[in-house]
C-alpha positions, -999 to +999 in steps of 0.1 A: +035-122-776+054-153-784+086-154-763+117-169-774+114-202-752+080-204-754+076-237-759+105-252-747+104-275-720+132-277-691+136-310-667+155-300-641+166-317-613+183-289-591+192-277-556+213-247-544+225-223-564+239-235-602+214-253-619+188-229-603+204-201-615+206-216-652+164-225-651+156-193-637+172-175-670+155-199-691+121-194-674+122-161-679+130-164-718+094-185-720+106-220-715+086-238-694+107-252-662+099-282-642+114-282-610+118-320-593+122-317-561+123-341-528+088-349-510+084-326-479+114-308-479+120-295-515+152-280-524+170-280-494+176-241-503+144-232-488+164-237-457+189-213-458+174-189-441+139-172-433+144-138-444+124-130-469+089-130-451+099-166-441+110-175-472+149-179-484+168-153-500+183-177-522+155-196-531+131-161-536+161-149-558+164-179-580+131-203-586+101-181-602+082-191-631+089-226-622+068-253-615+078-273-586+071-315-591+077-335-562+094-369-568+107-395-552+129-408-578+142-442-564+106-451-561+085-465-589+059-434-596+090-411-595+111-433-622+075-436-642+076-396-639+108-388-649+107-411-679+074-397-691+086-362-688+121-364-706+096-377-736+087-345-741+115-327-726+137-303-744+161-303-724+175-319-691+195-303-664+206-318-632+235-308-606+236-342-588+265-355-575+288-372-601+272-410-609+243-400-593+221-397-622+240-424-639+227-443-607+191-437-613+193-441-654+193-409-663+230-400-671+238-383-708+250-417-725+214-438-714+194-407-719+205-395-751+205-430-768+166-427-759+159-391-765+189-383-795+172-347-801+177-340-758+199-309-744+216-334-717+233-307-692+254-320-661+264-293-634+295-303-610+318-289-587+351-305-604+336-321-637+328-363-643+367-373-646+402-366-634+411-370-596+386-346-582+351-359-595+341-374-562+355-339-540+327-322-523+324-286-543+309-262-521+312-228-537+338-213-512+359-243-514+359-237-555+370-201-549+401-216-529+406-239-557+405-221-582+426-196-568+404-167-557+413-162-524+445-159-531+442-127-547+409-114-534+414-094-498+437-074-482+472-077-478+471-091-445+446-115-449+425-131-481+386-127-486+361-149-507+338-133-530+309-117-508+284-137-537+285-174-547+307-163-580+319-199-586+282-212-583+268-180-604+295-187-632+289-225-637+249-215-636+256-188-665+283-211-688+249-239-683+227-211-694+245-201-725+251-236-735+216-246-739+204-218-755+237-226-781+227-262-779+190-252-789+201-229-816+224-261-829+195-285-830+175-260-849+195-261-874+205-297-878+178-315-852+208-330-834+207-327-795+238-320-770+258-336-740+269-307-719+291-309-688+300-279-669+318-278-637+322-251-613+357-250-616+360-247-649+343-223-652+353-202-622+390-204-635+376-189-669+367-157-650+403-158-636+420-154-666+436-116-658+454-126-627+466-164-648+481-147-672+491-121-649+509-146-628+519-171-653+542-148-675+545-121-649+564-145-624+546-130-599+507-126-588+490-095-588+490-089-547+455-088-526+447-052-526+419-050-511+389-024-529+422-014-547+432-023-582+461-046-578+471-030-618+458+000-619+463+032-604+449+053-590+417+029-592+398+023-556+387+043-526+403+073-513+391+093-480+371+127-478+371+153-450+336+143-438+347+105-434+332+094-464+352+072-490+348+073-525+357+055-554+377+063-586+391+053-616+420+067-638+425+044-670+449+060-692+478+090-690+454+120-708+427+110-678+458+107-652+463+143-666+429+156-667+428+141-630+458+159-616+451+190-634+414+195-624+403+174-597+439+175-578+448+211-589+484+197-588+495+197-625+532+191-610+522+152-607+513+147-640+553+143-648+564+133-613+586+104-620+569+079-593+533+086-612+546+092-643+531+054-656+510+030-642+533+005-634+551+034-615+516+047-598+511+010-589+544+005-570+540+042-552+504+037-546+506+047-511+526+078-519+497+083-546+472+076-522+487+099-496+490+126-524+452+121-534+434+119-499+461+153-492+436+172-513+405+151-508+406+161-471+397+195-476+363+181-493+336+166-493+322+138-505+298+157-529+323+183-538+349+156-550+321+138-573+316+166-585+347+175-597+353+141-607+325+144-632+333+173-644+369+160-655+353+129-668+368+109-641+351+074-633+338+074-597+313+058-573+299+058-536+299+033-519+261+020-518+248-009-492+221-030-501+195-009-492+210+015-512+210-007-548+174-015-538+168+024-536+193+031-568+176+057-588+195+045-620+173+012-615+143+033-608+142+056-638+152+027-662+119+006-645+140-023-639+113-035-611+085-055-608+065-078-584+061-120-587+041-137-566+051-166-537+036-185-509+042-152-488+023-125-509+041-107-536+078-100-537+103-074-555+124-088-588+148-075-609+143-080-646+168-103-662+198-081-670+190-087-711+159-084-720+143-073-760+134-044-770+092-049-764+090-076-745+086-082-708+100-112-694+084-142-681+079-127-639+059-157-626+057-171-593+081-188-567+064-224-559+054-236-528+070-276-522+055-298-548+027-269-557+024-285-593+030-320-589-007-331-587-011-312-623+019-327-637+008-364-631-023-356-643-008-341-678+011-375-679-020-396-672-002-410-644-024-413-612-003-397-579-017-421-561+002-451-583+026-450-549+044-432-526+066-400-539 
């Protein structure tokens, strides 16, 4: 089986969350991903925490099928290294601090003048110009910036994203530009300088509540698991204390709802729930009107009604319960890779083709490959100190 990266060889030189997050889809497309990181320590993601057998969620979750090369790269093996790699590189990633890899030679302009056919990719919190390059961009302080919070909570009091969104989104815009960059040189053998920062990307996914806000006059208010446009679209109260979800997109399913699962065909034509914008400005008369009846129920008993109407709805699932979810289960979305701690669950990449299984490799230990590496590059490890 020839995989679509197969191949394809990714330099990266990555910590945290973006650029790891970008590798790891590559990897599992075929491409082969080597992983620089610092002598001893690694990425200092490994630290995070301990919780996967001693391992870190974050690193477990985003480094397999990589091969982990440590280098010092202010010293004179790790500059020999680098160099000797990105000659054979397809592509380069890095999430350095801005003029960092400028500092050590290896910034787009000096790198693609060498290697013109080079994917040159550059992750950063606020991009390499304008008065916020040199801002520290940790992932919550990109959510305040990029105007999140601001609608993300409840009305008393704003929330960040329970996942690193802004560091997810920069990681997946990285992704999709090299495998665009790579389809571009295929067809004219030209290579790319891409720059993607946090930010940007972050307010990209934040287009609803922009435009919202920007011709609106007015932002859409923190609603907490509400829809702060839609309604009725969020959790509503049973009588056995549970809470469940729905979600009522257009007037024949606001019908069909009131109708069948309310049995209280009166509100169809009420005037305060007779649109959406009204049902959003009476939402906790609707609210009131819809935990009225789900009171008298169960949780169990109001899915099912639910799906009988053709109403969207959910539980509410913890972790353990998306672990356990039998939709992931029946579809085989599962498998095992291995680590430094014994095997470990993974997910499948989200996309995969029809008939082929993804790359599921290991999670390296510090430095696992860099004796091999060297030795690929006829370079002796012990030329100095890495």
């Amino acid at each position: 089986m020839v995989r679509p990266l197969e191949g394809t060889t990714i330099v990266s030189i990555e910590q945290a969350v973006a650029a790891p997050f970008a590798t790891r889809q590559l990897a599992d497309l075929g491409a082969r991903v080597i992983k620089i990181e610092r002598p001893g320590t690694g990425d200092f993601a490994r630290d995070y925490d301990e919780t996967v057998r001693g391992m870190s969620s974050h690193f477990v979750w985003l480094n397999r099928s990589k091969e982990s090369l440590a280098l010092d790269l202010k010293s004179e093996l790790g500059r020999h290294a680098i160099h000797a790699l990105l000659q054979k590189a397809d592509v380069f990633i890095h999430n350095l601090a801005p003029g960092a890899a400028e500092r050590l030679g290896l910034g787009a302009t000096a790198l693609r003048a060498r290697h013109p056919q080079l994917v040159h990719v550059s992750i950063s919190g606020y991009g390499t110009d304008g008065p916020y390059t040199h801002k520290k961009a940790y992932d919550l302080l990109v959510q305040c910036e990029a105007g999140l919070l601001s609608i993300t909570g409840s009305r008393a009091e704003p929330a960040k994203a329970g996942i690193p969104v802004a560091d997810i989104a920069a990681g997946m815009y990285a992704y999709t530009g090299v495998l665009t960059a790579l389809l571009r040189r295929h067809r004219t053998g030209e290579g790319a300088t891409l720059e993607v920062s946090m930010l940007e990307a972050l307010a990209e996914w934040m287009g609803f509540p922009m435009y919202f806000s920007h011709y609106g006059g007015t932002p859409p208010p923190r609603s907490g698991a509400s829809h702060a446009a839609i309604a009725p679209y969020g959790p509503f109260l049973c009588g056995d204390g549970e809470r469940i979800f729905l979600a009522v997109q257009n007037e024949r399913e606001w019908a069909s709802f009131c109708r069948s699962v309310l049995g209280v065909p009166g509100l169809v034509d009420d005037p305060r729930f007779v649109t959406n914008s009204a049902r959003v400005q009476n939402r906790d008369a609707l609210s009131a009107q819809i935990e009225q009846v789900f009171g008298s129920q169960t949780a169990e008993s109001a899915v099912r009604r639910l799906e009988k109407a053709g109403i969207a709805n959910a539980r509410l699932r913890d972790l353990t319960g998306l672990v356990n979810h039998e939709q992931l289960a029946a579809r085989h979305r599962w498998r095992e890779v291995d680590s430094p701690v014994g095997p470990l669950k993974a997910m499948l990449p989200p996309a995969t083709l029809s008939g082929e299984e993804p790359v599921m490799g290991p999670i390296p230990a510090p430095g696992e490959h860099t004796e091999k590496i060297l030795a690929e590059l006829g370079i002796a490890s012990s030329a100095g100190p890495r």
